[in-house]
C-alpha angles and dihedrals in degrees: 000000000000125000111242122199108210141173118218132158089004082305127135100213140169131213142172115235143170121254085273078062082237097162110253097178130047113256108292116213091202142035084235084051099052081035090060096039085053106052093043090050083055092051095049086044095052105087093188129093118283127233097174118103097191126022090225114095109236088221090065089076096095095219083045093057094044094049082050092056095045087052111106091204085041105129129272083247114051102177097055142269092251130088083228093058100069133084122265124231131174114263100186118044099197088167106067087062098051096040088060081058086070096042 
């Protein structure tokens, strides 16, 4: 899925969608927003046992993830081994296209 930033009825808007850009989530007013929707979409998907607690990686707390880096025992991969660790950003800027339309 790739994160598409969109804007519909004067409305700046994310949403999650498939590589035929067909919408998977519901429009999404934030990037923490789309961030949430799709971690949670990656937590109902997995089928094997859980060992997570909390869906929300430990490393996204800002002072959390400093203290880690200055770790000398921190991992070779700071930002997780999971798809859901790292950080979202929006693949498909739809809104840049549609705002030139107004100017």
């Amino acid at each position: 899925m790739k994160l598409v930033k969109d804007f519909i009825n004067y409305e700046i808007v994310f949403y999650w969608a498939d590589e035929s850009l067909t919408p998977c989530s519901p429009h999404l007013h934030s990037i923490t927003a789309a961030e949430e929707w799709w971690k949670k979409y990656l937590f109902s998907q997995y089928q094997g046992p859980e060992r997570r607690k909390s869906i929300v990686d430990r490393r996204s707390n800002h002072d959390k993830r400093n203290s880690m880096d200055k770790n000398q025992y921190s991992r070779s991969n700071p930002l997780g081994r999971r798809e859901s660790d790292k950080p979202v950003k929006v693949e498909i800027d739809l809104f840049q296209e549609k705002i030139k339309e107004f100017k």
